[in-house]
C-alpha positions in Angstrom: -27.7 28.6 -1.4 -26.3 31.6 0.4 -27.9 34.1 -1.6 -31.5 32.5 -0.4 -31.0 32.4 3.0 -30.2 36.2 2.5 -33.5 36.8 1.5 -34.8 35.6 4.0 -32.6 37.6 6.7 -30.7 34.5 7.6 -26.8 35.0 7.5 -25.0 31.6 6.9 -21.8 30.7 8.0 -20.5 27.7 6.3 -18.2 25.2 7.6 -16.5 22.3 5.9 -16.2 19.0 7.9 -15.0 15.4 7.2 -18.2 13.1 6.0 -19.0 10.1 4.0 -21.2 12.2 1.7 -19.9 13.8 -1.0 -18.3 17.1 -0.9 -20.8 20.1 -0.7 -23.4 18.1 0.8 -25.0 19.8 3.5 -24.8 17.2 6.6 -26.5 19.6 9.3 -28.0 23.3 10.1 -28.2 24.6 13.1 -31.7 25.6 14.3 -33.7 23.5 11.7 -36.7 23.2 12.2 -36.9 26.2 14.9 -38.1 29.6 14.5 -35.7 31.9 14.7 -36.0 35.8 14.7 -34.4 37.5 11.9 -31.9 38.7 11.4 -30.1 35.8 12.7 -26.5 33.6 11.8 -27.1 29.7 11.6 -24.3 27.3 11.3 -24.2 25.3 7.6 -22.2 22.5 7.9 -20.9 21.0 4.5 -19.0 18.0 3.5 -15.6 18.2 2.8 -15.9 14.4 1.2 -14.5 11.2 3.3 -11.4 11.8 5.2 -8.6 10.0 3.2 -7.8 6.7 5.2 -3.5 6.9 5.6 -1.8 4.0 4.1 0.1 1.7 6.6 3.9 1.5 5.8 5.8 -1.0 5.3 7.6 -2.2 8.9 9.3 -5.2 7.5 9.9 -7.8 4.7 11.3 -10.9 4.8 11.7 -13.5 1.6 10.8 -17.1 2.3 11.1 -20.1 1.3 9.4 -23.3 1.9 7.7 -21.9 4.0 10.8 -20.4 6.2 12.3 -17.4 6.4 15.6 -17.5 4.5 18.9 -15.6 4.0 21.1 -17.8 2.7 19.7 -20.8 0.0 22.2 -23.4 -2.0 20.7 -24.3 -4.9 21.9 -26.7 -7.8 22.2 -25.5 -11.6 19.6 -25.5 -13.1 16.6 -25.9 -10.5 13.9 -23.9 -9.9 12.7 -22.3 -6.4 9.7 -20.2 -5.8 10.4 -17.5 -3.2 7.6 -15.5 -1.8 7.6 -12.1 0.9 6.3 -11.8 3.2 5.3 -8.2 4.2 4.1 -6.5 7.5 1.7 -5.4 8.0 0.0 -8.1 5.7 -2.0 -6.4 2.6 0.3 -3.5 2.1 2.6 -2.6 -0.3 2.4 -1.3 -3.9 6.0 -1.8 -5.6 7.0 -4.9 -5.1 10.5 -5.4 -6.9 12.6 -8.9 -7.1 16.2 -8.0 -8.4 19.4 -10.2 -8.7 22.8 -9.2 -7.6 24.1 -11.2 -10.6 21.8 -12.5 -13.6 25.1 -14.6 -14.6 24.2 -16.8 -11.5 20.6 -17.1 -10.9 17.2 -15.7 -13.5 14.0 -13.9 -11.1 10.7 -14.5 -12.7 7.9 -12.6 -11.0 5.0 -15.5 -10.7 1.9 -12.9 -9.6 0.7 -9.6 -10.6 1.3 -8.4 -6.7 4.9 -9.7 -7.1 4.7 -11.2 -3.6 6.5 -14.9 -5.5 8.8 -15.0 -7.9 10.4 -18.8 -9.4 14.3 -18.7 -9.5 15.6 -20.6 -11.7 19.8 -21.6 -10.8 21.6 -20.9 -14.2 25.5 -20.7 -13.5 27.5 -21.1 -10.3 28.8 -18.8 -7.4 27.1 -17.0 -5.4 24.4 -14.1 -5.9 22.2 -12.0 -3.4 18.0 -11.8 -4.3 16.8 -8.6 -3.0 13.7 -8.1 -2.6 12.0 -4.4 -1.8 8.9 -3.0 -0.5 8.1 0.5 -0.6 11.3 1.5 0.2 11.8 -1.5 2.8 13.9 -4.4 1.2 14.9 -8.1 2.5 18.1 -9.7 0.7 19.0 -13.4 0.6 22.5 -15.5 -0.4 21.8 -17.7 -3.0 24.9 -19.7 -3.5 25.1 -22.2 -6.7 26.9 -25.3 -7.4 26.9 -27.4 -10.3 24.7 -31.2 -9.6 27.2 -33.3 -7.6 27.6 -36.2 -10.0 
């Protein structure tokens, strides 16, 4: 494109700029349109593509549990809990990772693809800690096990 407004005595000077259009699409020249004596400099202004959109981080996470915010659960051997997190803002968030302090004491089963739930399931006594963590941002709950009262 530069070479033919060369030959036409027209000396372009190119510059790159955020757009929605692709990158080298020409978004605007200066004096279209106009007549302009030659030799002469017009402004081409070129996509540089669509500005990237940053990613919110991760401010806080929080594991609940029935619908509460919880960091400290008894549970009974053998039942089963399903813990969700609850992440700000909302909709962000790539690796979301359940661990357990101590698999003797409770299992973590990971219910959806986005990991925001997981089912615990109480499988010896004592006590354990489910951690949660979010980019780098993590939320840890007491689960404490007892065997049925009979």
């Amino acid at each position: 494109m530069a070479s033919a407004f060369r030959e036409l005595g027209i000396e372009p000077d190119f510059r790159e700029i955020a757009a929605n259009e692709p990158a080298g699409t020409v978004i605007n020249i200066t004096s279209v349109g106009q007549e302009v004596e030659v030799p002469a400099t017009i402004t081409v202004y070129v996509s540089g593509g669509a500005p990237e959109m940053p990613q919110p981080k991760v401010q806080s996470v929080a594991i609940t549990y029935a619908n509460n915010e919880k960091n400290d659960v008894t549970m009974t051997t053998d039942e089963q809990a399903v813990f969700r997190a609850r992440i700000n803002p909302v909709g962000t968030g790539e690796n979301i990772i359940w661990t357990s302090s101590d698999p003797d004491v409770f299992e973590v089963a990971v219910i959806n693809a986005e990991a925001t739930q997981a089912q615990v399931t109480a499988i010896g006594t004592g006590n354990a800690v489910l951690t949660v963590s979010v980019d780098g941002v993590r939320a840890e709950c007491t689960i404490r096990v007892r065997q049925p009262s009979t």
